[in-house]
SELUM-949358 format. One line per field, with one value per residue: x, z, y of N, C-alpha, C in turn; residue in three letters; residue number from 0. Coordinates in steps of 0.1 Angstrom, whole numbers, plus 5000, padded with zeros to 4 digits. Each point is the difference from the previous one (the first is absolute). Layout:
N
nu X_...
nw Z_...
nv Y_...
cau X_...
caw Z_...
cav Y_...
cu X_...
cw Z_...
cv Y_...
residu ALA_...
num NUM_...
REM end
This chain:
205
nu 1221_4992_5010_5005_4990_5001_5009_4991_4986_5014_5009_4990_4994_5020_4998_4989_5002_5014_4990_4995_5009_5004_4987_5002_5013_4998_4988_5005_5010_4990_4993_5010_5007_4987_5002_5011_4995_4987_5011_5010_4988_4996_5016_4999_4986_5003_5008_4998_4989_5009_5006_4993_4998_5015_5006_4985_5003_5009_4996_4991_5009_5012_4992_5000_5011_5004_4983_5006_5009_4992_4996_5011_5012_4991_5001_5011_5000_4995_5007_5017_4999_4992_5015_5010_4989_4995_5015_4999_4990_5005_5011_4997_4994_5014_5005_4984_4997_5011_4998_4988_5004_5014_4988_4993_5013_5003_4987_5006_5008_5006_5008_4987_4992_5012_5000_4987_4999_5008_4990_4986_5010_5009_4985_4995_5015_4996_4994_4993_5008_4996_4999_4988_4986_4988_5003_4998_5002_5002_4993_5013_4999_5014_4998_5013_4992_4990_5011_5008_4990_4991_5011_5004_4985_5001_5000_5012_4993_5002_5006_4995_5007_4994_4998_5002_5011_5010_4998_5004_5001_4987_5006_4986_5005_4993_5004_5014_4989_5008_5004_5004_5004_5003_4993_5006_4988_4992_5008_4994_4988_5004_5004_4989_4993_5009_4999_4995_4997_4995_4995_4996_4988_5001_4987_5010_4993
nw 8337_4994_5000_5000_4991_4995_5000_4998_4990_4996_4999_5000_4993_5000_5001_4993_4991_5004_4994_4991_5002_4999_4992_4991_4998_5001_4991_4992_5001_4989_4995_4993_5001_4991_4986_4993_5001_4994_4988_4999_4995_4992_4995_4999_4992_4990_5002_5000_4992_4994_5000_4999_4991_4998_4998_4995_4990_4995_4997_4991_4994_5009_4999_4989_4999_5002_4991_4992_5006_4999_4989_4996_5002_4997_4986_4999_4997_4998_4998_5001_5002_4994_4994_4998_4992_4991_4998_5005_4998_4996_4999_4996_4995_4993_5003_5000_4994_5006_4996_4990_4995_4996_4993_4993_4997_4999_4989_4996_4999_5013_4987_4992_5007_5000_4985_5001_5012_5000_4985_5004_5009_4985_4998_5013_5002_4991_4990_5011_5004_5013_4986_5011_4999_4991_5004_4992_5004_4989_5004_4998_4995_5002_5010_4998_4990_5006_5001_4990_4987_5008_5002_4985_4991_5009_4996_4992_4991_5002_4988_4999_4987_4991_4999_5007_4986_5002_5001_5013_4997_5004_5003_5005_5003_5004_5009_4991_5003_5017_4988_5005_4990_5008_4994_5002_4997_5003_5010_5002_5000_5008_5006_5001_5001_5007_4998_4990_5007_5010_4993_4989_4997_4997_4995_4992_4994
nv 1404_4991_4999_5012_5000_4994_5009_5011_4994_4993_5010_5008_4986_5000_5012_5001_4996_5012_5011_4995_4997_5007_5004_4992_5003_5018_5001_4994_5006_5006_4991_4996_5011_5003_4994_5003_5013_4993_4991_5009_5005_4994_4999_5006_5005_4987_4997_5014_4997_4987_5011_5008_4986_4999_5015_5002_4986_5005_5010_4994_4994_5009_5010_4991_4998_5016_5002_4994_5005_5014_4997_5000_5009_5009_4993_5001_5009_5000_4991_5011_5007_4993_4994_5014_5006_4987_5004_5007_4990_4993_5008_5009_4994_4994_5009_5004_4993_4997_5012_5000_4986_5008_5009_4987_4994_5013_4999_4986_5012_5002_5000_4992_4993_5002_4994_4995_4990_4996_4992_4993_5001_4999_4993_4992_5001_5002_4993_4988_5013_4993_4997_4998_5005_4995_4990_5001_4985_4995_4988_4992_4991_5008_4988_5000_5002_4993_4991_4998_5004_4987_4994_5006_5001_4999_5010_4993_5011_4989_5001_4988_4999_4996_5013_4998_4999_5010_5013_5004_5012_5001_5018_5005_5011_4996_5004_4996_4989_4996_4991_4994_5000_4987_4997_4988_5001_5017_4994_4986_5007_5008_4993_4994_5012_5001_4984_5006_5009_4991_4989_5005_4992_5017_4998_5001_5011
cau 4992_4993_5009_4999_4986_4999_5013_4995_4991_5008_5008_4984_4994_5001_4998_4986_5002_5005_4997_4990_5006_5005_4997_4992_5011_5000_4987_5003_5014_4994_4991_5008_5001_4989_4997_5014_4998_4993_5003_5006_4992_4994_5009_5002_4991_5000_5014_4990_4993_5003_5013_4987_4992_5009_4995_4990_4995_5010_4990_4993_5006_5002_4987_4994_5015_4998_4992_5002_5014_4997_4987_5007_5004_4988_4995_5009_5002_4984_5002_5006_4992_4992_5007_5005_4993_4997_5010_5000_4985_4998_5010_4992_4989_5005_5006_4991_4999_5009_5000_4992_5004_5006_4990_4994_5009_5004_4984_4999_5015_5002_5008_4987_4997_5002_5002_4986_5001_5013_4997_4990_5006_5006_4990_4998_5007_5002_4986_4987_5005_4990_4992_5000_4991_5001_5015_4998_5012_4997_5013_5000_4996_5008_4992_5010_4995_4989_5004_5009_4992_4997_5010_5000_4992_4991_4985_4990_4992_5004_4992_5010_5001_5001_5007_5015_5000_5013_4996_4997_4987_4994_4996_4994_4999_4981_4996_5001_5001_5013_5003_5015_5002_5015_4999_5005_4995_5008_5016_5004_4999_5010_5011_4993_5000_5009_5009_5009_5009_5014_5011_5011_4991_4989_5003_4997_4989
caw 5009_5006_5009_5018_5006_5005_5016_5010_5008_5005_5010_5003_5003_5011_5013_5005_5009_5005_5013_5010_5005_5014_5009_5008_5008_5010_5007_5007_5007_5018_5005_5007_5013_5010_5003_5014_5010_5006_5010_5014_5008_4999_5006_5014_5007_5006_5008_5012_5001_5007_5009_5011_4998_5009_5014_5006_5003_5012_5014_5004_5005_5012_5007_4999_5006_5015_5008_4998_5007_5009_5005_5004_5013_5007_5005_5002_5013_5007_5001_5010_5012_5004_5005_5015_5015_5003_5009_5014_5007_5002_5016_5011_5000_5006_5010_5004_5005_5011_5009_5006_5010_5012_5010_5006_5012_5012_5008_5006_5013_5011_4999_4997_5014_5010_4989_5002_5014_5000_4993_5008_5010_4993_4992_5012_5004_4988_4991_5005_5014_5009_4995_4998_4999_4989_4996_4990_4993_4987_5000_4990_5005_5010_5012_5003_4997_5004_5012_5005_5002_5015_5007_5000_5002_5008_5002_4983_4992_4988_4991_4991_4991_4987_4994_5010_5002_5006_5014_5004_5009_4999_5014_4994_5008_4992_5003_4994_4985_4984_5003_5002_4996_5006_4992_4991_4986_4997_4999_4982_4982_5002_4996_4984_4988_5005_4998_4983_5001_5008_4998_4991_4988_4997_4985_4994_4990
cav 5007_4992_4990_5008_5002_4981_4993_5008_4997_4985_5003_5004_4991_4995_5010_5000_4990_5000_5007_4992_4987_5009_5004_4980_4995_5008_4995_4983_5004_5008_4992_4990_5003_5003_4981_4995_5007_4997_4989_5003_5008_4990_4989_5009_4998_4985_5002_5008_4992_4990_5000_5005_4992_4995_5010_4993_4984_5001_5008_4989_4989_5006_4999_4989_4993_5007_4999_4985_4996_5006_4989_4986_5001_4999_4982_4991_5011_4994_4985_4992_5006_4989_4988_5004_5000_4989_4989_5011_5004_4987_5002_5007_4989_4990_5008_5004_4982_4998_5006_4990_4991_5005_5007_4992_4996_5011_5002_4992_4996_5007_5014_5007_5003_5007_5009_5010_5016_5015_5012_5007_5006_5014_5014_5006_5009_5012_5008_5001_5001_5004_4993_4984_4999_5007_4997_4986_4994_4997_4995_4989_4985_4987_5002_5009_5013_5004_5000_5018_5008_5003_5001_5014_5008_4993_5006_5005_4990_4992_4998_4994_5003_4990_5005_5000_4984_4999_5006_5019_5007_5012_5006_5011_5009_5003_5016_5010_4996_5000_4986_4993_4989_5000_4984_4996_5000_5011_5001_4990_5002_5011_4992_4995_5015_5006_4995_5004_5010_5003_4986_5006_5001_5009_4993_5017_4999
cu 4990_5007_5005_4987_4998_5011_4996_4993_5000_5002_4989_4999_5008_5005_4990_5005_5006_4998_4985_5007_5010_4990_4989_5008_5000_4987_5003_5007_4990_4990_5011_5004_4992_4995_5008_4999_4986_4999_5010_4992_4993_4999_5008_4992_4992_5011_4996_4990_5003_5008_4983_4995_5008_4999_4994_4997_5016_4995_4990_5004_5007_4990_4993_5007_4997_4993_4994_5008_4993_4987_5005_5003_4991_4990_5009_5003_4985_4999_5007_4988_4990_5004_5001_4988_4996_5008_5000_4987_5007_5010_4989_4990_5007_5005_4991_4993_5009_4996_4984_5000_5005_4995_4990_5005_5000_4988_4998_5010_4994_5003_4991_4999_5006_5004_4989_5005_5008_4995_4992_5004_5005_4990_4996_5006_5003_4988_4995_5007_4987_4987_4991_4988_4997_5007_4993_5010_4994_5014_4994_4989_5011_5000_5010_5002_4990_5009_5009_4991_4994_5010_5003_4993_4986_4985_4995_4992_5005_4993_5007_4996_5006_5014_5017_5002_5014_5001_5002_4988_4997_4998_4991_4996_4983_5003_5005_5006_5016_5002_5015_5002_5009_4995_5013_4997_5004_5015_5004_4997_5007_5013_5004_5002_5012_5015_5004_5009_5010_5007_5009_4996_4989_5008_4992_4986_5008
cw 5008_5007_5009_5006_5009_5007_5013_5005_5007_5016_5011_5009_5009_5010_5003_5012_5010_5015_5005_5003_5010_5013_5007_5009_5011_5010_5010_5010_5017_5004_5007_5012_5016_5007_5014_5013_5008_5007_5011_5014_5007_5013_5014_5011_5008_5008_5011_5009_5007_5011_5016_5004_5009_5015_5009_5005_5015_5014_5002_5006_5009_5010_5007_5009_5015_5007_5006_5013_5013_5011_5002_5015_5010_5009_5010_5020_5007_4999_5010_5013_5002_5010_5014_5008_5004_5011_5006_5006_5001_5012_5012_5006_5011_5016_5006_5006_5008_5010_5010_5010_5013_5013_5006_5011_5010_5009_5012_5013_5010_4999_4994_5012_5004_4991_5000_5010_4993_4989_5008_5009_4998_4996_5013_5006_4991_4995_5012_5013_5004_4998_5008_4994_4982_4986_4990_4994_4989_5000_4992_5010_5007_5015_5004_5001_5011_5019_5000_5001_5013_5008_5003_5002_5007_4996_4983_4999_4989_4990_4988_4985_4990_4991_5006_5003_5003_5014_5002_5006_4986_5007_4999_5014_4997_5007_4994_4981_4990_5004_4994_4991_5004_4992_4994_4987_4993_4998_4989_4990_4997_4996_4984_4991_5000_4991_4988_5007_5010_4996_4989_4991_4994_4986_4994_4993_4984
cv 4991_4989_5009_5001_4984_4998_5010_4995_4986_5008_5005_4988_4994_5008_4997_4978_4991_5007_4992_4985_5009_5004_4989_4997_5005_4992_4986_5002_5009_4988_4987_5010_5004_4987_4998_5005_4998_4985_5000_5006_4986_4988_5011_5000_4985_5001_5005_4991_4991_5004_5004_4986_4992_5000_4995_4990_5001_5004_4991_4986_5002_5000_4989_4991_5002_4994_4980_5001_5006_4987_4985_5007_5003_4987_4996_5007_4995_4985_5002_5011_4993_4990_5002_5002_4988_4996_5013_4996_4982_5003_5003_4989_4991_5010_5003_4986_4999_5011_4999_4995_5000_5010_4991_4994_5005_5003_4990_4997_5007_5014_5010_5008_5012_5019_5005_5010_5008_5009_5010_5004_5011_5010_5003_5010_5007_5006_5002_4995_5005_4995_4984_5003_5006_4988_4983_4997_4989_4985_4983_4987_4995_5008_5012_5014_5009_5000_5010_5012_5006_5003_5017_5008_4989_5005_5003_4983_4991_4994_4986_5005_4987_5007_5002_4982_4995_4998_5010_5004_5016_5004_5009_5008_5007_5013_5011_4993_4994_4987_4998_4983_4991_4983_4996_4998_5009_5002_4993_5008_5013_4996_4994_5008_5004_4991_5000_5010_5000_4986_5006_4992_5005_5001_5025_4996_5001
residu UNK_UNK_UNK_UNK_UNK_UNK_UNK_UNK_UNK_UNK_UNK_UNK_UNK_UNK_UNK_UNK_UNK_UNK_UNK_UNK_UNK_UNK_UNK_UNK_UNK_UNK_UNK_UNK_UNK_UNK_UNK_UNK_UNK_UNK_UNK_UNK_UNK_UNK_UNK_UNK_UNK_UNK_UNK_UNK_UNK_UNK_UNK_UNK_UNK_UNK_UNK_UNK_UNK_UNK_UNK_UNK_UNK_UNK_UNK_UNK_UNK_UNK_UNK_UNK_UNK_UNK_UNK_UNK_UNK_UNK_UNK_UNK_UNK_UNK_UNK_UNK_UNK_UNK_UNK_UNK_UNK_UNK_UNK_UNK_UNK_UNK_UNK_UNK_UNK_UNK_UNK_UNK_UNK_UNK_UNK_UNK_UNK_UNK_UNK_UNK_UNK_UNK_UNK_UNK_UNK_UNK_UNK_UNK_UNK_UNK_UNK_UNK_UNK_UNK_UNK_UNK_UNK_UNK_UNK_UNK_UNK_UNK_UNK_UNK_UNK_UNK_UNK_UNK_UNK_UNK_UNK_UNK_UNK_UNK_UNK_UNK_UNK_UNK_UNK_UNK_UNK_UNK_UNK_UNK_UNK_UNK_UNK_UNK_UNK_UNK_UNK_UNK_UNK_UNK_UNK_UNK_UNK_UNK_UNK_UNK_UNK_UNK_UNK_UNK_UNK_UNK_UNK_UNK_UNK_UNK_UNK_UNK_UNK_UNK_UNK_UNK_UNK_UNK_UNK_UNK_UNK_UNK_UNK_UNK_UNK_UNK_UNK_UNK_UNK_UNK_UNK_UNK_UNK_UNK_UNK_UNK_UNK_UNK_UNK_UNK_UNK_UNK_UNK_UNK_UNK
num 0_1_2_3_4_5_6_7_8_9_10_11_12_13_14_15_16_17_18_19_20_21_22_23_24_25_26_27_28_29_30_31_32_33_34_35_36_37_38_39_40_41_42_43_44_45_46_47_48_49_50_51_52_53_54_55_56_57_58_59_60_61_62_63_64_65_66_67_68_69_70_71_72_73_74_75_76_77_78_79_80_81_82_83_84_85_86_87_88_89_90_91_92_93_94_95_96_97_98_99_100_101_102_103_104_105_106_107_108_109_110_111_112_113_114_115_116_117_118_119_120_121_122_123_124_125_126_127_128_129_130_131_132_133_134_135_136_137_138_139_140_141_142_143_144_145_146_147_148_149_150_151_152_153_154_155_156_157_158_159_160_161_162_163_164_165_166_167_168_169_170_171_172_173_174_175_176_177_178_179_180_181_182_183_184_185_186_187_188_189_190_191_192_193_194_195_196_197_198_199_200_201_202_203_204
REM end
């Protein structure tokens, strides 16, 4: 009798300890998987992380790249448009010098001479048909000037001018205020402004 009493309470003790080592097992078994599940969370979420962090320094270093390339071509685009214009103004310079010269020459021929009249002859019988009296002419230092001048309008007032160093005339009709530029000077620097665009070196912005 006392020996079924002592194999019960044997068999008792290892239920009893069987179900608490089952249910440690169960316990361990839910902590190792929650474990697992929060390091996957974990490492999902670094991954995430790095993968945005990537993203980013990419979007940054891109950017960065662009904008390096954008300010190089930029530089580089305003070096060469410097150049060209330097060597467009050094053409002009040099074309504009000959041409100079070449009007000095001409100041000084016969063919001057007779290139005054015919201008002043043209504004005579046109603007200031009928025109003798009223009439100021605006003309250079070479004697040339002041002799065609009389020639045509016998009766203006002549005036010399520092400022008219080619030659030509200023015509100024005083009665009704309009004056006529016919200077060589005026014509040069017309010419002048004029020469990016019609030589076929007009450099874009």
């Amino acid at each position: 009798m006392l020996q079924n009493d002592m194999y019960k309470v044997y068999q008792t003790a290892l239920n009893l300890e069987r179900t608490v080592i089952d249910d440690a097992e169960k316990k361990a078994e839910k902590l190792i998987s929650e474990a697992q599940a929060a390091e996957k969370e974990a490492i999902s979420a670094a991954a995430e992380s790095a993968r945005l962090d990537a993203e980013q320094y990419e979007h940054r270093q891109r950017a960065k790249i662009l904008a390096e390339y954008s300010n190089m071509v930029t530089e580089h685009t305003a070096n060469c448009r410097t150049q060209l214009l330097k060597k467009r103004e050094e053409i002009q310079n040099a074309v504009f010098d000959r041409l100079r010269k070449k009007i000095i020459e001409f100041t000084a021929s016969d063919e001057y001479a007779e290139f005054l009249k015919r201008t002043l002859l043209s504004l005579k019988n046109g603007e200031l048909s009928g025109k003798s009296d009223g009439i100021e002419i605006i003309i250079s230092k070479n004697p040339a000037d002041k002799t065609a001048a009389l020639e045509i309008f016998s009766k203006a007032e002549i005036k010399v001018s520092d400022d008219i160093r080619l030659g030509g005339f200023v015509v100024r009709d005083i009665e009704n205020g309009v004056m006529y530029d016919l200077t060589l000077d005026s014509s040069f620097e017309l010419k002048k402004s004029d020469f990016p665009a019609v030589s076929g070196l007009k450099i874009s912005d």
